[in-house]
C-alpha positions in Angstrom: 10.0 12.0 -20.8 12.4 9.7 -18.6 12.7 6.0 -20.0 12.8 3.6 -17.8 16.3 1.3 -18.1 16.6 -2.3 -17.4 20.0 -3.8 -16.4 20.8 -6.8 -18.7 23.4 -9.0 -16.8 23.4 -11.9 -18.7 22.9 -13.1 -22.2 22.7 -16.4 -24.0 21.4 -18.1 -26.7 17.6 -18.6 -25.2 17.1 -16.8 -22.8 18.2 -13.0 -21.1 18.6 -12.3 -17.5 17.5 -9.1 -16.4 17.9 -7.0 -12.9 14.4 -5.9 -11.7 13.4 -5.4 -8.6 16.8 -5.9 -7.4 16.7 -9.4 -8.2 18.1 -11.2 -11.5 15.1 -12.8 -13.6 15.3 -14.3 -16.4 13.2 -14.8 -19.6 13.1 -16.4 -22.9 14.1 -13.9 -25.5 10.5 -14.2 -27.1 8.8 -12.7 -23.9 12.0 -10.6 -24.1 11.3 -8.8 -27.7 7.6 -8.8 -26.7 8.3 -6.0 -24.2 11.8 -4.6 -24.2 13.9 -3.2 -26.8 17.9 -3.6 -26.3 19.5 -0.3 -26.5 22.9 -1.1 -26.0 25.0 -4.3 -24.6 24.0 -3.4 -20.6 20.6 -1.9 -21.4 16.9 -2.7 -22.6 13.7 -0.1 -22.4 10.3 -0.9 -23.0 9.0 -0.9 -26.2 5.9 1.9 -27.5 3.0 -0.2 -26.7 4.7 -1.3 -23.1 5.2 2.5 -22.5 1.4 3.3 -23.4 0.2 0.3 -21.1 2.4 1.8 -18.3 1.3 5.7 -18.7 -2.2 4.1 -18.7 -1.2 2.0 -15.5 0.0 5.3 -13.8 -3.3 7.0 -14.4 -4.7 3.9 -13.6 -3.0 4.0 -9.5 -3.2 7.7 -9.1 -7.2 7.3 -9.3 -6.6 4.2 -7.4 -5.0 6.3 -4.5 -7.4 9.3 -4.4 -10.6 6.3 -4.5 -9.0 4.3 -1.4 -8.2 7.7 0.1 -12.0 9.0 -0.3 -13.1 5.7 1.0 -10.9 5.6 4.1 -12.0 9.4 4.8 -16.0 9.9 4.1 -18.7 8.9 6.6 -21.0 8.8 3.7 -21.7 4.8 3.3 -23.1 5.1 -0.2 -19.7 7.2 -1.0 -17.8 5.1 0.6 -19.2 1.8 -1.2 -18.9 3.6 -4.7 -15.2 4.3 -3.7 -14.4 0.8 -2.6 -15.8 -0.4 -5.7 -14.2 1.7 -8.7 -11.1 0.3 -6.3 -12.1 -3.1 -7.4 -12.6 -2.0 -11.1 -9.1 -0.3 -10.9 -7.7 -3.1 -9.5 -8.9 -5.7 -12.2 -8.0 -3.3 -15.3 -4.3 -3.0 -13.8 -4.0 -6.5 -13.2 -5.1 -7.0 -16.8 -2.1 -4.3 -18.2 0.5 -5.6 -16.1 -0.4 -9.5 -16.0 -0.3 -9.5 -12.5 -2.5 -11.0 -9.2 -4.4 -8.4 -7.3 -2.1 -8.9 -4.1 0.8 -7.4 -6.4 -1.9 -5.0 -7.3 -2.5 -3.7 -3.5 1.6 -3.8 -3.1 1.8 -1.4 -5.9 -0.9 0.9 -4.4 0.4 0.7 -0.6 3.6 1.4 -1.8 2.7 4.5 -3.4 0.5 5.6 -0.5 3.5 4.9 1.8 5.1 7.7 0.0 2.4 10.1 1.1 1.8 8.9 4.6 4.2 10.8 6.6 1.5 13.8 5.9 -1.6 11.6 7.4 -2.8 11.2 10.8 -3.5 7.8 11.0 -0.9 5.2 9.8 -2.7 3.3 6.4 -0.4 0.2 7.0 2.6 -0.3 10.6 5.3 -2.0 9.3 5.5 -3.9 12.9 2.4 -4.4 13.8 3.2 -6.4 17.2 5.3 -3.8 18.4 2.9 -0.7 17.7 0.6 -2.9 19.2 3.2 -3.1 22.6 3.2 0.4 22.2 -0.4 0.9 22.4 -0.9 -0.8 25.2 1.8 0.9 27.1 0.6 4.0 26.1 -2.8 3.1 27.8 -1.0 1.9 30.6 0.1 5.1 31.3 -2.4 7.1 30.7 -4.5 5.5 33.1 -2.1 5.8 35.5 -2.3 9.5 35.2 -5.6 9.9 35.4 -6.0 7.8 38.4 -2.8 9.6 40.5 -3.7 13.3 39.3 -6.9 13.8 41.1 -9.2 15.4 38.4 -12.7 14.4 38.6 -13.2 11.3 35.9 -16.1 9.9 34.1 -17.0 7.8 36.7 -17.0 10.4 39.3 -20.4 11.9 37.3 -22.0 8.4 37.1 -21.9 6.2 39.7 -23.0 3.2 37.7 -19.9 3.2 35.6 -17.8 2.9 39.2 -20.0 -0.6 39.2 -19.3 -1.3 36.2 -15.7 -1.0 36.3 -15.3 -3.1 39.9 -17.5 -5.9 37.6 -15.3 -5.6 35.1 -12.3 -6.1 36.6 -13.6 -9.3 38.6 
């Protein structure tokens, strides 16, 4: 099994700084030694019990993924309310394990379903939402400029009502 290493850049007398995240943080060396074990001069692991807590975590998101996925993807209400709630259970025991809020909770869980998403249809998440949004529009724009200039018979050829409609409409 692959241990996960944590850089140590600094040490003093109180407290140890450590790279996660790609950012330097540092901690006293009590909540230090409650977590990590130093292996060498540069490096620290986690300890056994932080190891179980995180294969427990892992479990933990994977069910996380497949209930969000379920939920996004049945038609069912009743499924899709069951789904949405063993979400919220997930979500409180992992917040629990790791000490953390439940926005960090849904970062760790979109992050792992961005991994997946090039193989979806829909986007779960635009990273610019304005300019999809641009995009959408635009994308409308043209198609009902196509419609309109290729001649084929349209909805509102077969009912005159929705001609009406769409002259009231655009008052």
């Amino acid at each position: 099994m692959k241990q996960d290493r944590i850089r140590i850049l600094n040490k003093t007398n109180k407290t140890v700084t450590l790279k996660l995240n790609g950012r330097p943080m540092t901690f006293s060396w009590e909540e230090f030694n409650k977590k990590l074990v130093v292996v060498d001069k540069v490096w620290a692991v986690p300890n056994a019990a932080e190891e179980e807590k995180y294969k427990k975590v892992e479990e933990l998101l994977e069910d996380a993924m497949v209930n969000f996925l379920v939920s996004r993807a049945t038609d069912n209400p009743m499924a899709k309310l069951t789904h949405m709630a063993r979400l919220g259970e997930i979500s409180k025991e992992v917040c629990e394990l790791l000490e953390c809020t439940p926005l960090e909770f849904a970062s760790l869980l979109q992050d792992r379903l961005k991994v997946i998403n090039p193989f979806m249809v829909n986007p779960l998440w635009s990273e610019k939402e304005d300019e999809s949004r641009e995009e959408y529009e635009k994308e409308c724009e043209e198609n009902k400029v196509k419609d309109v200039d290729s001649g084929k018979p349209t909805f509102g050829d077969a009912f005159s009502c929705l001609a009406e409609l769409k002259e009231k409409m655009n008052k």
